[in-house]
C-alpha positions in Angstrom: -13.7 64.9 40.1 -9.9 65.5 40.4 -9.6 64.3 36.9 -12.1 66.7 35.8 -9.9 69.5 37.8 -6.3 68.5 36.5 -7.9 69.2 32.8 -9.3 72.3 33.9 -6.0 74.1 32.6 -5.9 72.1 29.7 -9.3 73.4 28.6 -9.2 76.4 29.5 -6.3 76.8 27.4 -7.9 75.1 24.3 -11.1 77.3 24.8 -9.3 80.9 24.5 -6.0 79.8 22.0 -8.2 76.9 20.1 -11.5 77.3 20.0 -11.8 81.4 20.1 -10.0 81.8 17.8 -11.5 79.3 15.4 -14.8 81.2 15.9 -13.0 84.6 14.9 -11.9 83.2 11.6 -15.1 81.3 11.1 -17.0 84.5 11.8 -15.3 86.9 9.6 -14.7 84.5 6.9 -18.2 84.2 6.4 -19.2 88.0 7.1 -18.1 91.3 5.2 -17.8 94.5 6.9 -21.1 95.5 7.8 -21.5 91.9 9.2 -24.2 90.4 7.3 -23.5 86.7 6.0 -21.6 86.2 2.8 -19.8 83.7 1.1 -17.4 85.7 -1.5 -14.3 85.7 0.7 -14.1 82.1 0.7 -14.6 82.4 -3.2 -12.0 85.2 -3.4 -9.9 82.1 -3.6 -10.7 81.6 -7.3 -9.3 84.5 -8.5 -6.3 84.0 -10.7 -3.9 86.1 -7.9 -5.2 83.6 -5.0 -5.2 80.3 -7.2 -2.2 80.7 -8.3 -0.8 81.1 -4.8 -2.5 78.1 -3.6 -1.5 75.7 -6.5 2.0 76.9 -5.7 1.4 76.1 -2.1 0.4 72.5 -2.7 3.0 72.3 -5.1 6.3 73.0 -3.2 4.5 70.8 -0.1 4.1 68.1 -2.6 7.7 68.1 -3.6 9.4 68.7 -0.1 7.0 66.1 1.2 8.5 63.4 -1.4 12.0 64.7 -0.9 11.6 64.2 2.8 10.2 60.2 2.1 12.9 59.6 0.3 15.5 60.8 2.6 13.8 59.8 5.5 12.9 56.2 4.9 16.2 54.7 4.2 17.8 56.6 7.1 15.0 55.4 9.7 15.6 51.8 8.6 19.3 52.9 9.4 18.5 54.0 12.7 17.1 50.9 13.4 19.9 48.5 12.3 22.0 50.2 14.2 22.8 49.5 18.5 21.1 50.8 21.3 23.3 53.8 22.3 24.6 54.7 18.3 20.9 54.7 17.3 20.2 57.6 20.5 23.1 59.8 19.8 21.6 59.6 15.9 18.4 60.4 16.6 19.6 63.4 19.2 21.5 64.7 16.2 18.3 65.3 14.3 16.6 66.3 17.3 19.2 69.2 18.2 18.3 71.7 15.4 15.0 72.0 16.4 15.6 73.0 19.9 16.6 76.4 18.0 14.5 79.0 16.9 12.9 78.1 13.6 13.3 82.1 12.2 17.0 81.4 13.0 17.3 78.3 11.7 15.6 79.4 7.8 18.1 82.6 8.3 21.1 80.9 8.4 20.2 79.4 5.0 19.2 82.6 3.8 22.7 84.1 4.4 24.3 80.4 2.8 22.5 81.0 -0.6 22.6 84.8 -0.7 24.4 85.8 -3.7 26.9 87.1 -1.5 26.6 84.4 0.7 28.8 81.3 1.4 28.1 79.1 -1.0 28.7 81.8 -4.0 31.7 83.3 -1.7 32.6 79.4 -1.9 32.6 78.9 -6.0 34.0 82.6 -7.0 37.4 81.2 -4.8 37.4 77.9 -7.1 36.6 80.4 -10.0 33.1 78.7 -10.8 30.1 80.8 -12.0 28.0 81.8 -9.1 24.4 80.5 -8.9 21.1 82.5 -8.2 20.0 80.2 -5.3 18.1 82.7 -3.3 14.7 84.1 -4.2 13.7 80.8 -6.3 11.0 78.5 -5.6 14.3 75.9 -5.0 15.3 77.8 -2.1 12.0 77.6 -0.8 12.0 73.7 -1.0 15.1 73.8 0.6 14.6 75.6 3.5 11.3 73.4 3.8 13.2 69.9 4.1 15.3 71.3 6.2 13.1 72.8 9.1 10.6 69.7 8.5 13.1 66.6 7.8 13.2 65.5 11.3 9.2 65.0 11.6 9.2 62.8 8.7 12.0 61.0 10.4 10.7 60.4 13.9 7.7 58.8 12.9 8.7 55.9 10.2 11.3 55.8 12.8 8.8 54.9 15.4 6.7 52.5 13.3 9.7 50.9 12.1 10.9 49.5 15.8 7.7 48.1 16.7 7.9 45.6 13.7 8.5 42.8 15.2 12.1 41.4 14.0 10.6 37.7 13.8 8.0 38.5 11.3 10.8 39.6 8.7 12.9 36.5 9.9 9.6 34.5 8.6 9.7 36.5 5.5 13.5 35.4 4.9 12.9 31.8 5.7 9.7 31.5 3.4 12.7 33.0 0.4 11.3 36.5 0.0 14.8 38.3 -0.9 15.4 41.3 0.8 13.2 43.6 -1.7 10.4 41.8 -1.5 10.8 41.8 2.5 10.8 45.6 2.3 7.9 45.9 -0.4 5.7 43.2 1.1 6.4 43.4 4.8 8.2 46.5 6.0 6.9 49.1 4.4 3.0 47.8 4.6 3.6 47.7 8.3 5.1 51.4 8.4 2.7 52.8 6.8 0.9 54.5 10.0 4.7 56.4 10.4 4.6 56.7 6.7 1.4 59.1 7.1 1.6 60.4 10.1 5.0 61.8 8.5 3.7 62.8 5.6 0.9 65.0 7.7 3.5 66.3 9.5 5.2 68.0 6.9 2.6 68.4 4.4 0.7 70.7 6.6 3.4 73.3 7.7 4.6 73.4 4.7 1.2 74.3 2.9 0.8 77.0 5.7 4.5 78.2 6.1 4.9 82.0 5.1 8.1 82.6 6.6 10.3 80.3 4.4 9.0 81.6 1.3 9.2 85.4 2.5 12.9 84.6 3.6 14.3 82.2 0.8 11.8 83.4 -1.5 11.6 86.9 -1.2 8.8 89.1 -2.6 9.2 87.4 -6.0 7.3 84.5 -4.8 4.0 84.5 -3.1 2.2 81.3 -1.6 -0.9 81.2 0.1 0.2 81.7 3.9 2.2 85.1 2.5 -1.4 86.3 0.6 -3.4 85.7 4.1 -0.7 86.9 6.3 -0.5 90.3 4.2 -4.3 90.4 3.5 -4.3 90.7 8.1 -0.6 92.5 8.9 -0.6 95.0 5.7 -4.0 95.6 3.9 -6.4 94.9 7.6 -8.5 92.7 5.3 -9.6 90.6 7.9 -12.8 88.9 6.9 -10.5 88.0 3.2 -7.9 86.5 5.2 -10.2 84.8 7.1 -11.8 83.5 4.4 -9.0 81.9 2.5 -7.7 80.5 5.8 -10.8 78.8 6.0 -10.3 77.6 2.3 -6.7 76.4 3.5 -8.1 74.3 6.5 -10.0 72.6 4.1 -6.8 70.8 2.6 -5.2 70.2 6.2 -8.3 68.9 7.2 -8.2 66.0 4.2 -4.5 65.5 5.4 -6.1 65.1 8.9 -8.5 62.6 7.7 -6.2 60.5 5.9 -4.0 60.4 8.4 -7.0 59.1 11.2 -7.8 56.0 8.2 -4.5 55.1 7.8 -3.2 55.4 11.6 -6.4 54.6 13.5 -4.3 53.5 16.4 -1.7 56.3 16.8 1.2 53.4 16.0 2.8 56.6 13.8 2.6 59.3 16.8 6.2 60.1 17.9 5.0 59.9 21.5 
């Protein structure tokens, strides 16, 4: 009974920020205005304005996804290599940023790549060409890796110290060389970080719509700008409903292949 009463809070709060709100989009996603059932804002998604939006979505998620493998992998091996109390302050480092606001964070880079920002101010005083860096799909994968580096990083990092350091000992006796210890053995026995990192920056990134309205300005529209405008500027709810429900499709199959991979939780940061 006082089990049942400590979660009372907890669900409570799932029931009116979780599950309410669930039901809203659920409910005008698959109504129109006068209520009656209907399925045509979920296929308002196949319309060459909203397709396009979307395949631009996965896209850029795709591609800041990858970058953030790349250059997360190598640097969570690092972390491990390295002693107790170096490995802390590393990880701390990577930690700070996010204890500021995200909006802040994405508007700093948005004054760096400006074309009258620093980076331009930078090259016009070395008498280099200025670049257009702002307002590019580029920007937009920038400020992605940046804002979502560190939760690819926690979680490979996590997988990676529970390998046990005897099992790759084993692998160097037997004469695997030190790729064939990372192809065979390592990464194999990552892989629950390796997904549960890829989830966790695959799926803010297909839903972001600040990023691309800051770096990318109004030139560039992905699928979390056309559903936040279809509820904040044209009222449309039961359209942005509807593609949002077309949108938690995708995160759902990230979801799912992140439960077959990581049935344990071994890639959970916590």
């Amino acid at each position: 009974m006082r089990k049942k009463l400590l979660a009372a809070p907890y669900t409570v709060w799932s029931v009116a920020f979780i599950l309410i709100p669930l039901a809203m989009v659920f409910y005008y996603g698959l109504t129109d205005e006068t209520g009656a059932f209907t399925l045509e804002n979920i296929a308002a998604i196949a319309t060459a304005e909203h397709s396009k939006a979307l395949w631009l979505s996965l896209l850029l998620s795709l591609i800041s996804t990858i970058i953030c493998f790349f250059l997360a992998y190598p640097l969570a091996m690092i972390l491990c290599r390295m002693q107790v109390n170096q490995h802390k302050f590393i990880v701390f480092i990577f930690i700070l940023p996010m204890w500021m606001n995200f909006l802040l964070r994405t508007l700093a880079w948005q004054t760096l790549l400006e074309k009258s920002g620093v980076i331009n101010n930078i090259l016009s005083f070395f008498h280099l060409p200025t670049q257009n860096l702002i307002n590019t799909p580029g920007a937009i994968v920038l400020g992605m890796v940046y804002n979502f580096l560190p939760f690819m990083i926690l979680p490979i990092y996590n997988s990676l110290t529970k390998i046990d350091p005897n099992v790759i000992n084993a692998a160097h006796d037997l004469g695997a060389n030190n790729f064939q210890t990372l192809l065979k053995i390592i990464f194999p026995l990552s892989l629950p970080g390796v997904v549960s990192g890829i989830t966790m920056v695959f799926v803010p990134s297909l839903t972001t719509f600040a990023i691309s309205t800051m770096l990318g300005g109004s030139k560039i529209l992905l699928i979390g700008n056309v559903i936040e405008q279809e509820f904040t500027q044209a009222s449309n709810w039961h359209l942005g409903s509807g593609l949002s429900i077309v949108l938690m499709i995708f995160i759902i199959l990230n979801m799912v292949l992140n439960t077959a991979f990581d049935k344990e939780g071994e890639g959970n940061v916590i």
